[in-house]
C-alpha positions as CSV (number, residue, x, y, z in Angstrom):
1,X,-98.7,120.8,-53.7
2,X,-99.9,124.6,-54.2
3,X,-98.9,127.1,-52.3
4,X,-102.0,127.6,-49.7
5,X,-100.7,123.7,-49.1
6,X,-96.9,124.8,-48.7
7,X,-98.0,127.7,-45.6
8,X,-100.6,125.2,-44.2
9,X,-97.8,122.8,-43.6
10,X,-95.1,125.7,-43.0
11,X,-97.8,126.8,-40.3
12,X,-98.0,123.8,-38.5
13,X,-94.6,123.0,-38.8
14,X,-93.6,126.3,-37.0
15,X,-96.3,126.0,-34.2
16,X,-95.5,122.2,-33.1
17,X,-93.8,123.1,-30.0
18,X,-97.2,124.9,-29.0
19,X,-99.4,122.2,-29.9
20,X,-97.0,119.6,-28.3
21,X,-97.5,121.5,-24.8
22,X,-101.1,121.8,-25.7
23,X,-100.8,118.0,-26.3
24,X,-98.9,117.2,-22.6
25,X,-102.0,119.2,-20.7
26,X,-105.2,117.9,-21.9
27,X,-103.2,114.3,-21.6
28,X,-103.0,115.1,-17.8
29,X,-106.5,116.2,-17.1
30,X,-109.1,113.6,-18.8
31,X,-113.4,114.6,-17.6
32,X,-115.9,112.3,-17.4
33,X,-117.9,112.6,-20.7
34,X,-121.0,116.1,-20.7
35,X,-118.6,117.2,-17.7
36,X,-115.5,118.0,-19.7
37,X,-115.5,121.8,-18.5
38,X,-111.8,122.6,-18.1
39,X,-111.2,121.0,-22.0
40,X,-114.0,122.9,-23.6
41,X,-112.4,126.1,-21.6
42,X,-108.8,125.5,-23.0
43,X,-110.7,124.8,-26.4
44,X,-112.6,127.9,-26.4
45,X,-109.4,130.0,-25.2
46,X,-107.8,128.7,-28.3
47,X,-110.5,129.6,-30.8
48,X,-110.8,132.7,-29.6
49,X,-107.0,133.7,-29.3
50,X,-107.4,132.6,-32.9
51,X,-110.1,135.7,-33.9
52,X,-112.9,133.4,-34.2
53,X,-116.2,133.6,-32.0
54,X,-117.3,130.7,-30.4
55,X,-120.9,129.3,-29.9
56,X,-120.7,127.4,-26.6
57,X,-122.9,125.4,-23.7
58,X,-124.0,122.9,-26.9
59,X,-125.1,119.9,-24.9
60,X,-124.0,121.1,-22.0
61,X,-119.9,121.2,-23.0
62,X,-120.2,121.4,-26.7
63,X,-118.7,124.7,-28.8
64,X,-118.0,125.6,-32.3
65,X,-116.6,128.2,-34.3
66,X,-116.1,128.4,-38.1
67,X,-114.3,130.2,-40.8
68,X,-114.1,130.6,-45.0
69,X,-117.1,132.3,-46.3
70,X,-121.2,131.1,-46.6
71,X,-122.6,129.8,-49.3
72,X,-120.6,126.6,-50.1
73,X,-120.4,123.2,-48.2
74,X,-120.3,123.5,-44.4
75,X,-117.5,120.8,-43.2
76,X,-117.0,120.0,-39.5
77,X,-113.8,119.1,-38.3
78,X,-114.4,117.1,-34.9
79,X,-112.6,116.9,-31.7
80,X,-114.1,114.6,-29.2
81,X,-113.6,116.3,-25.6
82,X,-114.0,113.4,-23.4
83,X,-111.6,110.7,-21.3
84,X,-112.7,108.0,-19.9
85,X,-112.7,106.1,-16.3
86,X,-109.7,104.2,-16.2
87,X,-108.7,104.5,-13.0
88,X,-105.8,102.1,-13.4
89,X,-103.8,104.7,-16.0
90,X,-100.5,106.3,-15.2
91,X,-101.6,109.6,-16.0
92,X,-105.8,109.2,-14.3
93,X,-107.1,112.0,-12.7
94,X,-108.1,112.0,-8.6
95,X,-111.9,111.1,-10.3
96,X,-110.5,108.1,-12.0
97,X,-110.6,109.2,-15.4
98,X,-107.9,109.3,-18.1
99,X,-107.3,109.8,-22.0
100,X,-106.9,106.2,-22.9
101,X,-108.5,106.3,-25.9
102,X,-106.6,109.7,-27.0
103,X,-109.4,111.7,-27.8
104,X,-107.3,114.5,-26.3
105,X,-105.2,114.2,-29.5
106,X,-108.2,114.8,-31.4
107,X,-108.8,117.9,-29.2
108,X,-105.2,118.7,-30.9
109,X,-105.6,118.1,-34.3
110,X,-108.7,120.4,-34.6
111,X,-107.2,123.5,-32.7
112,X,-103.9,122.6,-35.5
113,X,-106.3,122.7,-37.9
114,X,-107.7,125.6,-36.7
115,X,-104.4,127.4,-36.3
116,X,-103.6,126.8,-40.1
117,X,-107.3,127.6,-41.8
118,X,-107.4,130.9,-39.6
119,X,-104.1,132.2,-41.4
120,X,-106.2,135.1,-43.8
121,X,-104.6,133.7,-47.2
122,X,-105.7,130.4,-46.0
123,X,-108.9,131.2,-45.1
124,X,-109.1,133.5,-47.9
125,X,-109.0,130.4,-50.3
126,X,-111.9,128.5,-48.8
127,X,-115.0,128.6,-51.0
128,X,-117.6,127.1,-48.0
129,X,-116.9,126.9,-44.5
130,X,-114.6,124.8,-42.3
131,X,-116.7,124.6,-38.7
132,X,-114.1,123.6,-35.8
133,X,-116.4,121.2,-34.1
134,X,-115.2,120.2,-30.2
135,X,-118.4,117.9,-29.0
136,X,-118.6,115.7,-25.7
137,X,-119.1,112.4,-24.4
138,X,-118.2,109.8,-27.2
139,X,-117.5,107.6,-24.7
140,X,-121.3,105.9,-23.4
141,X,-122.8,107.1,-20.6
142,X,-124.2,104.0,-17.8
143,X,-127.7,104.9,-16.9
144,X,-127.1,106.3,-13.9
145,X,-125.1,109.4,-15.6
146,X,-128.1,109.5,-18.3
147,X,-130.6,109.9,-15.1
148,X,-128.0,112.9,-13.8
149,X,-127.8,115.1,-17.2
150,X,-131.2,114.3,-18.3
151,X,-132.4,115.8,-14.8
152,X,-130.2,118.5,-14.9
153,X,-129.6,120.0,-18.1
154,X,-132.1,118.0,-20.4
155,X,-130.0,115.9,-22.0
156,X,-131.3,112.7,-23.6
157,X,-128.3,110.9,-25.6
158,X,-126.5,109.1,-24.2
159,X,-124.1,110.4,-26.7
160,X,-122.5,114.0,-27.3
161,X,-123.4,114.2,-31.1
162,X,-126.7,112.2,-30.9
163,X,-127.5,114.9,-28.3
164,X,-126.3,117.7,-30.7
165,X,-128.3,116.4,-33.8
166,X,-131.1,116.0,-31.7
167,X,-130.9,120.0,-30.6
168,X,-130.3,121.1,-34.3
169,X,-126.9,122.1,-33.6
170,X,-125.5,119.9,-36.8
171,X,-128.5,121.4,-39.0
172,X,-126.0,123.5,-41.0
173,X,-123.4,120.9,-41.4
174,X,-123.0,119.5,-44.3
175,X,-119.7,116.7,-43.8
176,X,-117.6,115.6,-41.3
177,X,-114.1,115.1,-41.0
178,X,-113.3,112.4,-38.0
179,X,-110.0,111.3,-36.8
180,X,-109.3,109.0,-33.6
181,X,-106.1,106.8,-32.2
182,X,-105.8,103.5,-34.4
183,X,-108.5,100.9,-33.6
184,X,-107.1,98.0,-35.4
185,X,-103.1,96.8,-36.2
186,X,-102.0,99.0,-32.9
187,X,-99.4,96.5,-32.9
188,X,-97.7,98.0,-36.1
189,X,-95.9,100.7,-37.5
190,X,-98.5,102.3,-39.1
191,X,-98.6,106.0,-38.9
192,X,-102.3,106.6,-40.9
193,X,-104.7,104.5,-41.2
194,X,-107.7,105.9,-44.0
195,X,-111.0,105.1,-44.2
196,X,-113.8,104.1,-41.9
197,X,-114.3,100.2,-40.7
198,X,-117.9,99.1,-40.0
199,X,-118.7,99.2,-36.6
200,X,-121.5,97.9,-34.3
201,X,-124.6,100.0,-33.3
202,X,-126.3,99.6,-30.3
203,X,-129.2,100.3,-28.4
204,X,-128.9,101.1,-23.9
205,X,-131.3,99.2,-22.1
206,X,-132.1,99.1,-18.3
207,X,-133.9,96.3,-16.7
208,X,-135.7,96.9,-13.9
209,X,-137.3,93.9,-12.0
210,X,-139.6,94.1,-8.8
211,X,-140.2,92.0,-6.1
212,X,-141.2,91.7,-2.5
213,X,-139.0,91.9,0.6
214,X,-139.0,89.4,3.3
215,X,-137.0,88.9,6.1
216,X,-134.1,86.1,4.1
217,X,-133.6,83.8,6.9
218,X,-136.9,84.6,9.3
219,X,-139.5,84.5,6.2
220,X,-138.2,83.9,2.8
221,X,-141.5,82.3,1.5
222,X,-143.4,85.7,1.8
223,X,-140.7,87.6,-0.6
224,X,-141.1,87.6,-4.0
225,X,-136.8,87.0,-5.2
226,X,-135.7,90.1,-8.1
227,X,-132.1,88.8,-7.8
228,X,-133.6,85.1,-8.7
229,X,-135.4,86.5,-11.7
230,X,-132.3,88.9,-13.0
231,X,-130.0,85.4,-13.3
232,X,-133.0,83.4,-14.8
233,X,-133.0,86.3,-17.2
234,X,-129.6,85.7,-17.8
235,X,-129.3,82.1,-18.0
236,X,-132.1,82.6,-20.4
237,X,-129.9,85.3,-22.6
238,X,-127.3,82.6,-22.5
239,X,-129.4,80.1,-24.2
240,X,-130.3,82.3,-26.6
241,X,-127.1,83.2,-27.8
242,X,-127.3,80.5,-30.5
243,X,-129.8,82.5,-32.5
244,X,-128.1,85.1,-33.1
245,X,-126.3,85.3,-36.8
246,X,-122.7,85.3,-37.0
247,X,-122.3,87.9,-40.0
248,X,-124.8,90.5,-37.6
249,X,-121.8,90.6,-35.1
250,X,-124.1,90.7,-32.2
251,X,-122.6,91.4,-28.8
252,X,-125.5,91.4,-25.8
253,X,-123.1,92.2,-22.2
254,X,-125.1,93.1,-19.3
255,X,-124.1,93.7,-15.8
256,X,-126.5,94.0,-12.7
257,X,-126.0,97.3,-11.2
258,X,-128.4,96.8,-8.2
259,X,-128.8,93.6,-6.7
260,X,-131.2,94.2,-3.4
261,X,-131.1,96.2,-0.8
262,X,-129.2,93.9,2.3
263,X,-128.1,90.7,2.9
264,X,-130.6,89.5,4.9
265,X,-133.5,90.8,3.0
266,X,-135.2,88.8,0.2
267,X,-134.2,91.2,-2.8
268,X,-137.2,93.7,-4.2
269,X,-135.4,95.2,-6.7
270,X,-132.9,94.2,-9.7
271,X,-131.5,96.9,-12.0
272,X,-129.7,95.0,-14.9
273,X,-127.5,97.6,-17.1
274,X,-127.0,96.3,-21.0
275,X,-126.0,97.4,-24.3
276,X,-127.3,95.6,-27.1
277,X,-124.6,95.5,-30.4
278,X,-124.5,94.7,-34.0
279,X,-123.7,95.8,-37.0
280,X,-127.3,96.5,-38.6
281,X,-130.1,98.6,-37.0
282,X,-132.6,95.9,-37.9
283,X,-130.2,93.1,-36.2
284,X,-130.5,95.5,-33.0
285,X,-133.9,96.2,-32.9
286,X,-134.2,91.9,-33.5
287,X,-132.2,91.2,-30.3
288,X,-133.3,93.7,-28.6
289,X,-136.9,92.6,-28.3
290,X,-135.8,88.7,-27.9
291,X,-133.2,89.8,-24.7
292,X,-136.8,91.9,-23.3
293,X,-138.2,88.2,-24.0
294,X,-135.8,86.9,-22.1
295,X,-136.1,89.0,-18.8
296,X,-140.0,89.3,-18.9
297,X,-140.2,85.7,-19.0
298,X,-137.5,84.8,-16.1
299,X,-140.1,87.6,-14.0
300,X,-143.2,86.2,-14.9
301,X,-141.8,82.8,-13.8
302,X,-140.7,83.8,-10.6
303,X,-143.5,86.0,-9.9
304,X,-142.4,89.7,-10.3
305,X,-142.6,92.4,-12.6
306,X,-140.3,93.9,-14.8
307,X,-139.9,97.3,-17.0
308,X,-137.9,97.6,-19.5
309,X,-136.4,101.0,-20.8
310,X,-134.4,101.8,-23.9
311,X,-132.5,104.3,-24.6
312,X,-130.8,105.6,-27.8
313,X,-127.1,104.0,-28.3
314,X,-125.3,104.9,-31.2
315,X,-126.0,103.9,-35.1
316,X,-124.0,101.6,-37.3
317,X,-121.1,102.9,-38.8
318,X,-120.7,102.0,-42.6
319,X,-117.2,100.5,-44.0
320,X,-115.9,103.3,-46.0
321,X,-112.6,102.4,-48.0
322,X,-110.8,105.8,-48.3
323,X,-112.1,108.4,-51.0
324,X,-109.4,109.5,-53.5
325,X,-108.7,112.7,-51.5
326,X,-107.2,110.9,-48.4
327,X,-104.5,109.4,-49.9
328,X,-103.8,113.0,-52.0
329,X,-103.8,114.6,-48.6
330,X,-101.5,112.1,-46.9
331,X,-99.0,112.2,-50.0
332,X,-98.2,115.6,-49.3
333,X,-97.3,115.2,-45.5
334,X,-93.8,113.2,-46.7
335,X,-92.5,109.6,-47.6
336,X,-91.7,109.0,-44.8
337,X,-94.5,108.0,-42.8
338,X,-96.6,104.4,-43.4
339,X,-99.7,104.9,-44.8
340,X,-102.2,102.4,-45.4
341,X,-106.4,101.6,-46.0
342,X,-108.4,100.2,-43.8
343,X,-108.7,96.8,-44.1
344,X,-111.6,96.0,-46.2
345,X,-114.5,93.7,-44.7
346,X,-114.0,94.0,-41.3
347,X,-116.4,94.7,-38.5
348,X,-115.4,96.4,-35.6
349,X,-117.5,95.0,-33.1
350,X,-117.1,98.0,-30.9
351,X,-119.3,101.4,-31.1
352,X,-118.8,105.4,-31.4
353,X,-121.5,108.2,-31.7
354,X,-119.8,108.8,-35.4
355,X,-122.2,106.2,-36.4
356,X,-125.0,108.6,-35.7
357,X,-123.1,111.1,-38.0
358,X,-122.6,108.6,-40.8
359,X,-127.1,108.0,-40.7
360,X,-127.4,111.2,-42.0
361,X,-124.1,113.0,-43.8
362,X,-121.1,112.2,-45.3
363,X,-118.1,111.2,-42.8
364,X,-114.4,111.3,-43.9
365,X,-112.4,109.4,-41.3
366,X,-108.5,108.1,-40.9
367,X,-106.8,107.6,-37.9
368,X,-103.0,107.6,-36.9
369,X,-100.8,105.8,-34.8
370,X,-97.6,107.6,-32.6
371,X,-99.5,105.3,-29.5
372,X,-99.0,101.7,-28.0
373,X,-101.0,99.6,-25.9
374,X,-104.5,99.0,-26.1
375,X,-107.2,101.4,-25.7
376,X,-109.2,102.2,-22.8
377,X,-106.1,100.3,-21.0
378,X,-103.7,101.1,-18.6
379,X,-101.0,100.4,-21.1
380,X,-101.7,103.2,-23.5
381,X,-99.2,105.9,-23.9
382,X,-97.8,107.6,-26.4
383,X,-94.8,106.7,-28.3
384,X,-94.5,109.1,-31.3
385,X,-95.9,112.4,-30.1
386,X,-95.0,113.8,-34.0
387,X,-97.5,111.1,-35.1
388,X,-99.9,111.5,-32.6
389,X,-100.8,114.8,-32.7
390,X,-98.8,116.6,-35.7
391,X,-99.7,114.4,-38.4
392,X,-103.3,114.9,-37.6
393,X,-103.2,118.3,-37.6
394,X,-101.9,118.3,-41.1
395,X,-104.2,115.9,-42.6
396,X,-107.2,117.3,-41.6
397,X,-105.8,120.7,-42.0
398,X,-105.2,119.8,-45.5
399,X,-108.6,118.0,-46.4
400,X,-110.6,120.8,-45.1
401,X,-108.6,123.0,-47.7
402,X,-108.9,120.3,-50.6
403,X,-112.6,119.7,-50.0
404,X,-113.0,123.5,-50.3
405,X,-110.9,125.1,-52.7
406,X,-112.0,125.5,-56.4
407,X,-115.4,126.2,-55.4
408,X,-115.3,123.6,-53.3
409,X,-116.0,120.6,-56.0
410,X,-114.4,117.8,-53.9
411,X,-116.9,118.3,-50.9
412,X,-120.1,118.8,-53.5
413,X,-118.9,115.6,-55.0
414,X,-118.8,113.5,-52.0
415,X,-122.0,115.4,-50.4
416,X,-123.6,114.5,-53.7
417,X,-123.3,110.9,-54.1
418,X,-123.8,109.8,-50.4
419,X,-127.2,108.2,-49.8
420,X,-127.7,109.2,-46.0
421,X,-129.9,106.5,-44.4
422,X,-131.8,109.1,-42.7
423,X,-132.9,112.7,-42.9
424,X,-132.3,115.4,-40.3
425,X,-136.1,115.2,-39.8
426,X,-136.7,111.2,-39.2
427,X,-133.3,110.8,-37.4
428,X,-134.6,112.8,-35.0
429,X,-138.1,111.7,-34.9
430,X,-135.9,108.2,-34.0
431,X,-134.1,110.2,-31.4
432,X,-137.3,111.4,-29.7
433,X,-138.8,107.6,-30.2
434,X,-136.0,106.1,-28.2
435,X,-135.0,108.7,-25.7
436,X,-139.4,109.7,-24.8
């Protein structure tokens, strides 16, 4: 441990009660993802108390603020700003949402970060740039919410960072540094968890099937039935379900968001809401056109008409076994926490925008326990609020400084031998395919 290591620690260490109450207020007031205007307020007051001048209004919630000196590696150290509705929660807010997934603690780690690379002999010893990244809606937004943000403030991900690589506001990043509340062994005593597990893509997709309205009891015969051809659709999805490969880890869940209009009135239109899931982007695009299959076919057979609209979801996230520098990094917090790797070969079969990240940079990622109960539950709390949000703060703290001192070799290492599925350019040529 050098001595830039010793005050980024000391600094932290000496600010915990701060971040702890920081901690306690963002629990206590989760937003609904692209509307998460008090957080980015408490996250720009922050910054700013800090010296540093924010860029704000990035996808509509979105700021950043950076410090070191140009001309080396630009790293982004993410916060995700947004709760999500789970209404059930202790600590939900009047609108139903809450931080179940503890992406508030993520909010926490960055401004700890942030609090410790601002120090002038800390910053002083960064050879590239360390970018404080706080970015919105992780959490998927239904259709509905798409139709409300893309009408009012242009906004065509359904996703906070697919929306800010789409506007060019990543164009100068060059890694990421992720963090999030454990996703697998929650049951444990593990403290940090490092590396990335594979996780699912998907792609949004709406279903709307027309009809004809009749009176239901007086003239059914002269209606054309939506609500028939939405569960033929589905019945034929079920049927289907054989085909799909095992090692893809394809998950198709729909739900019908619109089933008619009244009771006694032959439905004349069906909205269907889906997300399409796997663990490749040409397993998606597969199922994706055999579930259209699927719901033109039930229409045509019953005699209506249906359109079909995509929308971007989020890209597959790669397995990434922890780079050399995580467990360096984690080493210096103490012995006395439980460190471990992700487990290798597993598939989490659920999604997050960092997938979106991973298709065209670099993406450092561990996460950390101090939290029980399963996420996006009613049962999650915190148990170990040292672990929760402390730790954090520390690690990434301390891997922005590794991947940046000494001219910042660590960071042109890993920049350099990442193949990036994508450019810039052609992921957002995809973007603009998807989201029209």
């Amino acid at each position: 441990m050098d001595k830039i290591e010793e005050k980024i620690l000391s600094i932290l260490d000496s600010r915990a009660g701060e971040l702890q109450e920081l901690a306690q207020d963002l629990y206590a007031h989760a937003e609904q993802g692209y509307h998460e205007y008090r957080t980015a307020q408490v996250v720009s007051d922050c910054l700013k108390k800090l010296g540093l001048e924010t860029q704000e209004g990035l996808a509509i919630t979105g700021l950043r603020a950076s410090v070191g000196r140009g001309g080396g590696p630009n790293v982004a150290l993410i916060g995700e700003l947004d709760g999500l509705a789970c209404p059930t929660h202790p600590m939900a807010t009047d609108k139903g949402y809450a931080h179940s997934c503890g992406h508030y603690a993520q909010i926490v780690c960055m401004l700890g970060a942030a609090m410790a690379l601002t120090d002038p002999e800390v910053a002083a010893s960064l050879e590239g740039t360390a970018t404080f990244f706080a970015v919105p809606a992780e959490e998927f937004q239904g259709s509905d919410l798409q139709e409300e943000v893309r009408r009012t403030h242009d906004v065509h991900c359904a996703g906070g960072k697919c929306e800010l690589l789409r506007r060019g506001a990543f164009d100068d990043i060059d890694m990421a540094v992720t963090t999030h509340s454990l996703m697998v062994a929650r049951d444990s005593d593990v403290d940090l968890m490092l590396g990335n597990s594979a996780c699912n893509g998907f792609v949004g997709k709406t279903v709307y099937i027309h009809g004809r309205a009749a009176h239901a009891a007086h003239a059914p015969h002269q209606g054309v039935n939506a609500l028939n051809a939405a569960c033929l659709g589905m019945s034929a999805l079920g049927m289907i379900r054989e085909t799909f490969r095992e090692k893809d880890c394809v998950r198709v869940h729909p739900y019908i968001r619109k089933g008619g209009e009244a009771v006694n009135v032959v439905p004349s239109e069906v909205v269907v809401d889906m997300m399409v899931r796997a663990n490749n982007q040409e397993a998606i695009e597969t199922i994706s056109a055999k579930v259209d299959n699927c719901f033109k076919g039930a229409a045509l057979a019953i005699g209506c008409e249906a359109d079909i609209v995509n929308a971007q979801g989020y890209m597959p996230c790669p397995e990434r076994l922890p780079e050399q520098i995580l467990w360096d990094c984690a080493e210096l917090l103490g012995g006395g926490l439980k460190v471990q790797s992700i487990p290798a070969g597993a598939c989490n079969t659920a999604s997050t925008d960092v997938g979106d990240l991973f298709a065209v940079m670099p993406v450092l990622n561990f996460t950390f326990g101090g939290s029980v109960g399963e996420l996006h539950s009613k049962d999650y709390t915190i148990s170990d609020p040292n672990v929760a949000h402390i730790v954090p703060a520390k690690m990434m703290a301390l891997l922005a400084y590794r991947l940046l001192k000494n001219g910042a070799a660590e960071a042109k290492t890993i920049i350099g031998r990442y193949q990036a599925p994508y450019t810039l350019e052609e992921y957002k040529a995809y973007t603009e395919k998807m989201s029209g």
